[in-house]
C-alpha positions as a LaTeX table, in Angstrom:
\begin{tabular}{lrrr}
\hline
Residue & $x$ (\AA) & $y$ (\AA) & $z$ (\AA) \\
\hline
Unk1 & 25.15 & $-23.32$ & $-36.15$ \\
Unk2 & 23.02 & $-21.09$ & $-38.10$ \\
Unk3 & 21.79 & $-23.69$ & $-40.18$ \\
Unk4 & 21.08 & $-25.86$ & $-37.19$ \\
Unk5 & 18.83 & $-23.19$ & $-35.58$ \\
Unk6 & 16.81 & $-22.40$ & $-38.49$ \\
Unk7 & 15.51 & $-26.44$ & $-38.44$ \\
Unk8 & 13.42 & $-25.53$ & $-34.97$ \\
Unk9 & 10.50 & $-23.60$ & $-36.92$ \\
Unk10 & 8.32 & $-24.21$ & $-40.57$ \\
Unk11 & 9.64 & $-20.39$ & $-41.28$ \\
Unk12 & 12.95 & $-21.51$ & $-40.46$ \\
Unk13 & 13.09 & $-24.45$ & $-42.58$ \\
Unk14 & 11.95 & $-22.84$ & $-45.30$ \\
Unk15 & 14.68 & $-20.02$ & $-44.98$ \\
Unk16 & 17.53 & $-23.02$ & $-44.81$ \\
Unk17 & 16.54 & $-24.33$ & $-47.72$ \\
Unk18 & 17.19 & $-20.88$ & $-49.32$ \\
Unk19 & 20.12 & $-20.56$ & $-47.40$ \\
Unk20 & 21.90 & $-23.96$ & $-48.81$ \\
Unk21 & 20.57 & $-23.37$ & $-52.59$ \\
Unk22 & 22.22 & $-19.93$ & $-52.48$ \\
Unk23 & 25.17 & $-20.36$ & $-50.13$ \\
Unk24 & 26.22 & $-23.80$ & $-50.47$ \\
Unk25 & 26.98 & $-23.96$ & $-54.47$ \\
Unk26 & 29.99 & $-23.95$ & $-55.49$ \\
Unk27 & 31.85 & $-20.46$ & $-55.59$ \\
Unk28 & 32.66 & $-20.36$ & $-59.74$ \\
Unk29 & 33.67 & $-16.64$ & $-60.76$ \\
Unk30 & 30.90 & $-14.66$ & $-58.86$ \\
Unk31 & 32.36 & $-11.75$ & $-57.10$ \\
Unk32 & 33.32 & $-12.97$ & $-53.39$ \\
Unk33 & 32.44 & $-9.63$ & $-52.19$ \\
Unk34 & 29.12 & $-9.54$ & $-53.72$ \\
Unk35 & 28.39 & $-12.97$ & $-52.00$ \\
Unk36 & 29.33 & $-11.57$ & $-48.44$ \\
Unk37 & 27.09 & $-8.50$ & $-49.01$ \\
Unk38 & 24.71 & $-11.04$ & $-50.06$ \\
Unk39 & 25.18 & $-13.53$ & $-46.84$ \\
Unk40 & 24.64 & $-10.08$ & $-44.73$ \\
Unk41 & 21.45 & $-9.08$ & $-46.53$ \\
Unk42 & 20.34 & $-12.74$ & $-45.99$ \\
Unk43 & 21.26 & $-13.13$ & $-42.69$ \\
Unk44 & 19.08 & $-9.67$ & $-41.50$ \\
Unk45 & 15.92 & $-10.97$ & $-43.45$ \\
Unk46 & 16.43 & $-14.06$ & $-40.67$ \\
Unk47 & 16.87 & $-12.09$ & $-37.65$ \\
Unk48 & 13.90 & $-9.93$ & $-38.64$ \\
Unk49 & 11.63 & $-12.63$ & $-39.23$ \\
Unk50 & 12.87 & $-14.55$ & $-35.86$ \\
Unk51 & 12.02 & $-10.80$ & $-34.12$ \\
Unk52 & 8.49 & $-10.70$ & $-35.76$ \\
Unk53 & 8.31 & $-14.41$ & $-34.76$ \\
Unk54 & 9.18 & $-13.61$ & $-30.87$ \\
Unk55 & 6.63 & $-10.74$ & $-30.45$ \\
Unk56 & 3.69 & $-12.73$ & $-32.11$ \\
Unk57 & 4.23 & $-15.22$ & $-29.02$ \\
Unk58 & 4.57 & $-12.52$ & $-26.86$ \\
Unk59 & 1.25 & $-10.79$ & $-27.73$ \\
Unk60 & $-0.63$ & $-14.10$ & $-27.82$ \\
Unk61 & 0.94 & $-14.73$ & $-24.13$ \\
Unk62 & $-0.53$ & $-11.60$ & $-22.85$ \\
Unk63 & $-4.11$ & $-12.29$ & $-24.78$ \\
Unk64 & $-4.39$ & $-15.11$ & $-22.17$ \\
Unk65 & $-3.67$ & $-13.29$ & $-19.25$ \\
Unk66 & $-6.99$ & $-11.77$ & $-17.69$ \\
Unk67 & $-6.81$ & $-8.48$ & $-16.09$ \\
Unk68 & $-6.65$ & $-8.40$ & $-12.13$ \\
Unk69 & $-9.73$ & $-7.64$ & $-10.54$ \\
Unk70 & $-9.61$ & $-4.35$ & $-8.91$ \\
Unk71 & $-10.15$ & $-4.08$ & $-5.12$ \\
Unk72 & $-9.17$ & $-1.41$ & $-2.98$ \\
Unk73 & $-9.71$ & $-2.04$ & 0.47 \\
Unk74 & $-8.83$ & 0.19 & 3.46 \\
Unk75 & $-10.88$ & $-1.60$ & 5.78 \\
Unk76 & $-10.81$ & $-5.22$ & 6.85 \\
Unk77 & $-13.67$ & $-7.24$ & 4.65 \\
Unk78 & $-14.26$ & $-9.35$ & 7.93 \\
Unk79 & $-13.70$ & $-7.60$ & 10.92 \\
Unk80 & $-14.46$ & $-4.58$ & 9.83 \\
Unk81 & $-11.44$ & $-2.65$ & 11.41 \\
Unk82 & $-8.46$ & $-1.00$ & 9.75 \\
Unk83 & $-6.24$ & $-3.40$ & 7.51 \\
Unk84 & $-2.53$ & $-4.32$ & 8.39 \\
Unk85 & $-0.59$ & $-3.59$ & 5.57 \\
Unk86 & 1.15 & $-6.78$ & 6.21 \\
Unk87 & $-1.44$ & $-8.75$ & 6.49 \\
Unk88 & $-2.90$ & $-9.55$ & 2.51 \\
Unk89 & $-3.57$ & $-12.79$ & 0.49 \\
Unk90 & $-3.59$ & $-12.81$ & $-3.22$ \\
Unk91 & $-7.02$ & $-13.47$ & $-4.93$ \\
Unk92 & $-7.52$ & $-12.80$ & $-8.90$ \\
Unk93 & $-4.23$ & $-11.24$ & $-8.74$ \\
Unk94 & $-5.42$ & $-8.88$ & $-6.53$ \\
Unk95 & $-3.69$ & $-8.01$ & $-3.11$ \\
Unk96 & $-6.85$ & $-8.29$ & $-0.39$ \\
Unk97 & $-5.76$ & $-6.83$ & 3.20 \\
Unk98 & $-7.08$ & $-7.44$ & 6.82 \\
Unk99 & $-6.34$ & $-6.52$ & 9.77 \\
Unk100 & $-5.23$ & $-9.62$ & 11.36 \\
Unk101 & $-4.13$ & $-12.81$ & 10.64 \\
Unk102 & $-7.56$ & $-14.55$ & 11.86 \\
Unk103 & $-9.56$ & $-12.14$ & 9.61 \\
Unk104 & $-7.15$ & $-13.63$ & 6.79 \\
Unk105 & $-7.98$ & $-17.15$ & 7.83 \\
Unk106 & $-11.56$ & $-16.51$ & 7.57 \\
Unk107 & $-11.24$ & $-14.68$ & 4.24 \\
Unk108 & $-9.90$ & $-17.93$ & 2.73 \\
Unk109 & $-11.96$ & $-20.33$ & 3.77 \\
Unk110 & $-14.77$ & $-18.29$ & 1.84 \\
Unk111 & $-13.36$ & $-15.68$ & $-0.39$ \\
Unk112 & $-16.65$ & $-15.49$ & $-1.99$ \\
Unk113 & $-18.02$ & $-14.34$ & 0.40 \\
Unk114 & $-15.99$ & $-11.61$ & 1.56 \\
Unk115 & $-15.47$ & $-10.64$ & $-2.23$ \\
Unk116 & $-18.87$ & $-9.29$ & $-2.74$ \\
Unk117 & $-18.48$ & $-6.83$ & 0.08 \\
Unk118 & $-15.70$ & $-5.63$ & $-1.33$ \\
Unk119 & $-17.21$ & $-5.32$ & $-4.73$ \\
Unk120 & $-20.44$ & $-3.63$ & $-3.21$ \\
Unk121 & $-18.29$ & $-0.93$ & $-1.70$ \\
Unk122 & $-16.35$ & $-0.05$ & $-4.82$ \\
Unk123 & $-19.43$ & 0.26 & $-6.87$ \\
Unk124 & $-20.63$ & 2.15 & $-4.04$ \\
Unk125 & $-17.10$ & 4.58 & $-4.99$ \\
Unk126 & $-16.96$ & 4.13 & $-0.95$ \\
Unk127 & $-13.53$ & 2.99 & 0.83 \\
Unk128 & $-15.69$ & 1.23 & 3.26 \\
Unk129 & $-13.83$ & 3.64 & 6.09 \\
Unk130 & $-16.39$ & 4.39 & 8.44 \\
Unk131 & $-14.71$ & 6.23 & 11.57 \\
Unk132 & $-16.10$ & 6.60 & 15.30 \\
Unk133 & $-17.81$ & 9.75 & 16.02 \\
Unk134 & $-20.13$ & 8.72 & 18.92 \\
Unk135 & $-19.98$ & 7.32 & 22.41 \\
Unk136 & $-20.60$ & 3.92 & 22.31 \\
Unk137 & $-22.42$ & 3.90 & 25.65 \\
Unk138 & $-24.51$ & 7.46 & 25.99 \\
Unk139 & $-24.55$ & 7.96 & 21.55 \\
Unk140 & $-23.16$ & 11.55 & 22.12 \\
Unk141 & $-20.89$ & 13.08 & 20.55 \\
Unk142 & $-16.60$ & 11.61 & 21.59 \\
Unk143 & $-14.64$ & 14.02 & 22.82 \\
Unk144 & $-11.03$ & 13.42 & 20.96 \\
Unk145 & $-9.44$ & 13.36 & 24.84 \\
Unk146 & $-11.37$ & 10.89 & 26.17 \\
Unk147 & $-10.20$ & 6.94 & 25.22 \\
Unk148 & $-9.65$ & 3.64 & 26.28 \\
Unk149 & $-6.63$ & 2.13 & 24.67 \\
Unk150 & $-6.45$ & $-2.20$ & 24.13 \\
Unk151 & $-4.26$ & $-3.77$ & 22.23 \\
Unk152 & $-3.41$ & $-1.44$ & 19.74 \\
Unk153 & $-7.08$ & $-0.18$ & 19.26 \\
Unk154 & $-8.58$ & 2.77 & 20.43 \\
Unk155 & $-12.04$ & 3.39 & 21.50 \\
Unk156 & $-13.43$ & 6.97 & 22.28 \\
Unk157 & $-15.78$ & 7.90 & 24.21 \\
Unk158 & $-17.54$ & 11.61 & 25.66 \\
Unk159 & $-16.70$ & 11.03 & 29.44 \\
Unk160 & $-14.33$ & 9.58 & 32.25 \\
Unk161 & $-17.55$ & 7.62 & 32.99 \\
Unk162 & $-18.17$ & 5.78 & 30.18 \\
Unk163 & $-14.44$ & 4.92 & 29.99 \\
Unk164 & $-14.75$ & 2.57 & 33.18 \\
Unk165 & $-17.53$ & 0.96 & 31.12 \\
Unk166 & $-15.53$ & 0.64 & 28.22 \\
Unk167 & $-12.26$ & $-0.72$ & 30.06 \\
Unk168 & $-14.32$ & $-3.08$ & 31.73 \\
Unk169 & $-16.29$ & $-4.62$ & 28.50 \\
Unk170 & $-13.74$ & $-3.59$ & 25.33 \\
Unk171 & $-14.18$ & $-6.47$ & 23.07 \\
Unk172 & $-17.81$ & $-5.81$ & 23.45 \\
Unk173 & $-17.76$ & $-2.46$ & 22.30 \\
Unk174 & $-15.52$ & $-3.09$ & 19.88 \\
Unk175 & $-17.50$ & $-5.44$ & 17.98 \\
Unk176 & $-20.71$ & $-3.79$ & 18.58 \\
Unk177 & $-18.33$ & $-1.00$ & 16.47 \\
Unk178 & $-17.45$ & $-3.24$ & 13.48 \\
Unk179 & $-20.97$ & $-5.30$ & 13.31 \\
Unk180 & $-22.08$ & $-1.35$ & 12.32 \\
Unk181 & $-19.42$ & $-1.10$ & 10.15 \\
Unk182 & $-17.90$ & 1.34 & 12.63 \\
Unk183 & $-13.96$ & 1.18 & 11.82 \\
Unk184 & $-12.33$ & 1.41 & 15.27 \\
Unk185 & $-9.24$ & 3.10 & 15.03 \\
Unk186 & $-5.31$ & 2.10 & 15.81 \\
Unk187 & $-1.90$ & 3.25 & 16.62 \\
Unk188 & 0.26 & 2.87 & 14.23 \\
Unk189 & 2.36 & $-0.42$ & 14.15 \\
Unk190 & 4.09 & $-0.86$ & 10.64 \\
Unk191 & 5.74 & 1.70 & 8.01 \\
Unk192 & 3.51 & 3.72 & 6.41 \\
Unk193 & 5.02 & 3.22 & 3.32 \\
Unk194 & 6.67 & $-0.53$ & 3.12 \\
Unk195 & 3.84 & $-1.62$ & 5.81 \\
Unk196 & 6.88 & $-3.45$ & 7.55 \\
Unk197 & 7.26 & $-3.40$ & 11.51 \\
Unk198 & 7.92 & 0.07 & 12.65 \\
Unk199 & 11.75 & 0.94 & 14.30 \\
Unk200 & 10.78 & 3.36 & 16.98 \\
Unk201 & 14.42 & 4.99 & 16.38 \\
Unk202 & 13.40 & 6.18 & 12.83 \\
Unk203 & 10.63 & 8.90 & 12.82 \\
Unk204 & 9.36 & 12.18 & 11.73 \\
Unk205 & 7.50 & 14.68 & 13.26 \\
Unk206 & 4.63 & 16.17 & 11.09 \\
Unk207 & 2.03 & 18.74 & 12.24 \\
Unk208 & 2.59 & 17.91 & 16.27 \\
Unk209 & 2.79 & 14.01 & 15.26 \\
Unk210 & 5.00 & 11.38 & 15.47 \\
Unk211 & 5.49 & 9.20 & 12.39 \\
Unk212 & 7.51 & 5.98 & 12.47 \\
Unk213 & 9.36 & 4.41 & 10.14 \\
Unk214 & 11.04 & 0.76 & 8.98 \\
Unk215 & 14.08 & 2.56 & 7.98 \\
Unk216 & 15.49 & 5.84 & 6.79 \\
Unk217 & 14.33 & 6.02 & 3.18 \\
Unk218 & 10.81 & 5.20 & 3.49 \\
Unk219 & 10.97 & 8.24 & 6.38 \\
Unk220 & 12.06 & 10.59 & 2.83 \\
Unk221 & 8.96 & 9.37 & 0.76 \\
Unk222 & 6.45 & 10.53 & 4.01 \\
Unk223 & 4.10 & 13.41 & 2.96 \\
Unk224 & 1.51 & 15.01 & 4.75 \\
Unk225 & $-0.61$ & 13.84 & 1.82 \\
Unk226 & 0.27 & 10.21 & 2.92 \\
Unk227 & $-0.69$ & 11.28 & 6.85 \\
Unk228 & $-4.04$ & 12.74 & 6.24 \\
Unk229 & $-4.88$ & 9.65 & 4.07 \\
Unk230 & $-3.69$ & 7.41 & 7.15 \\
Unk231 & $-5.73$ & 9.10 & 9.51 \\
Unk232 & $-8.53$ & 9.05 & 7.47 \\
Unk233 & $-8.38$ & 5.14 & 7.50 \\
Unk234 & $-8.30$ & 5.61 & 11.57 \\
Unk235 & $-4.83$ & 5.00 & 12.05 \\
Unk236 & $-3.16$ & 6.97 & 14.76 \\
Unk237 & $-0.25$ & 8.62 & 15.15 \\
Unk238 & 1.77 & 9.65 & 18.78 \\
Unk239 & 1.99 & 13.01 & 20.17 \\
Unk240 & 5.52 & 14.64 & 18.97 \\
Unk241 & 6.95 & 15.87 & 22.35 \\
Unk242 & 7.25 & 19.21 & 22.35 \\
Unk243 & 10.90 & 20.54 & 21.80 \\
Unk244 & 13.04 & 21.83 & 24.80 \\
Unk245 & 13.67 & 24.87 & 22.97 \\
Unk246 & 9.78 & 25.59 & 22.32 \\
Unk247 & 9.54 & 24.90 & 26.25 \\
Unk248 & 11.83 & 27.58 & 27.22 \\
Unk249 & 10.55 & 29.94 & 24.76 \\
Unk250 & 7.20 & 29.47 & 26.34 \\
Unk251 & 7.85 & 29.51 & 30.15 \\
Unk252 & 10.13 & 32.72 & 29.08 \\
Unk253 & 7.06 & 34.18 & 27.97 \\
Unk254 & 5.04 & 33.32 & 31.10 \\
Unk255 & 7.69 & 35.20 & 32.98 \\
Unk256 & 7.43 & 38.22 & 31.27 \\
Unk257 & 3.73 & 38.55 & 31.36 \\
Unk258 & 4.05 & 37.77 & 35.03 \\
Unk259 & 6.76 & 40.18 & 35.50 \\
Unk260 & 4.51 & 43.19 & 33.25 \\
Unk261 & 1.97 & 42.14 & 35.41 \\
Unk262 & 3.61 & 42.75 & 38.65 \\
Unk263 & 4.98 & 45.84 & 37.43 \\
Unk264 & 1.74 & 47.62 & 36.37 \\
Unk265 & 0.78 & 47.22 & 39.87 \\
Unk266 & 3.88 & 49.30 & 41.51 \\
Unk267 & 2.68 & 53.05 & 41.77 \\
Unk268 & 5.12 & 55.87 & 41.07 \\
\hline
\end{tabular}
């Protein structure tokens, strides 16, 4: 068998023909034990040559491959908005994300394109994140209470005034937003660590907010790190409802100023 698999290569052929000249003569009076040493000295000069052999391909296989091109994108190259985790074509060997699948549509039908934009924000050392920190109807300054809520998007705004505008012409807005490269922000829909679909049964409450998760272990791997980063891309976390306990605590400590109150009052 041996002999058979050493006919496949020019190394190997050469190595059989040693093989038969030394093994296949004749045993005369030579030592049989010095032959089996010698088989087992032969037969590791073949197995180190066949591992020599093996990386050689190996190295010449990864020559070939090109390095992926390195984009990091936070922000949708063609709507401008947030990216979906789980929404990402491969291009170069490079994951690209959006933020929906029509924005991925559009990507392939001219990744050039959309590449350049992407390139011109790396060089840039900018993650293309721009978040919203004006009304889009008076330009002053949003106040963090004040939104109008579509579709999974969130626009703010400084008054109750301009909401009514804002609920009445919301697509508008919103792409005035991303034609200024304006990210405009989201609740949170998938895992912040698999990017899957979120299971509103599996969450953790960081700093006041409400973090959902695809399933138990990714809710382990969640940092505060990881949140800040998240928000930072103008995703949006719930409210964590305040616990009963906390409640109690609270109204227990109304009553008592109350009561002081009350008290200092009295005259004895």
């Amino acid at each position: 068998m041996l002999r058979d698999f050493l006919n496949f290569t020019k190394l190997g052929r050469h190595w059989k023909k040693l093989w038969d000249a030394r093994f296949l003569t004749p045993l005369k009076k030579e030592d049989f034990t010095m032959r089996k040493i010698q088989f087992l000295l032969f037969a590791m000069i073949i197995a180190f040559s066949l591992s020599l052999f093996s990386a050689d391909i190996a190295l010449a296989k990864q020559a070939d491959v090109k390095p992926a091109e390195e984009v990091t994108n936070k922000v949708c190259p063609v709507g401008g908005e947030a990216v979906d985790p789980s929404v990402f074509v491969m291009h170069n060997g490079q994951k690209v994300y959006f933020c929906c699948a029509d924005c991925k549509e559009a990507f392939e039908a001219n990744p050039d394109k959309y590449m350049e934009k992407l390139k011109a924000s790396t060089e840039e050392g900018n993650t293309g994140v721009k978040l919203q920190t004006t009304c889009p109807i008076s330009g002053h300054e949003i106040d963090k209470n004040s939104y109008v809520d579509k579709d999974g998007q969130r626009i703010y705004t400084c008054c109750a005034d301009c909401n009514k505008d804002v609920e009445a012409n919301f697509d508008k807005y919103a792409k005035e937003m991303a034609d200024k490269g304006i990210t405009v922000a989201h609740l949170q829909s998938v895992c912040p660590i698999m990017g899957n679909p979120i299971d509103k049964e599996v969450y953790k409450d960081i700093n006041g907010k409400r973090v959902y998760f695809c399933c138990a272990s990714c809710e382990s791997k969640m940092t505060e790190e990881r949140m800040t980063e998240l928000e930072a891309e103008g995703i949006i976390f719930a409210e964590a409802p305040q616990k009963e306990g906390m409640k109690h605590d609270e109204a227990h400590k109304m009553d008592d100023t109350k009561s002081k109150s009350d008290h200092s009052g009295h005259n004895h």
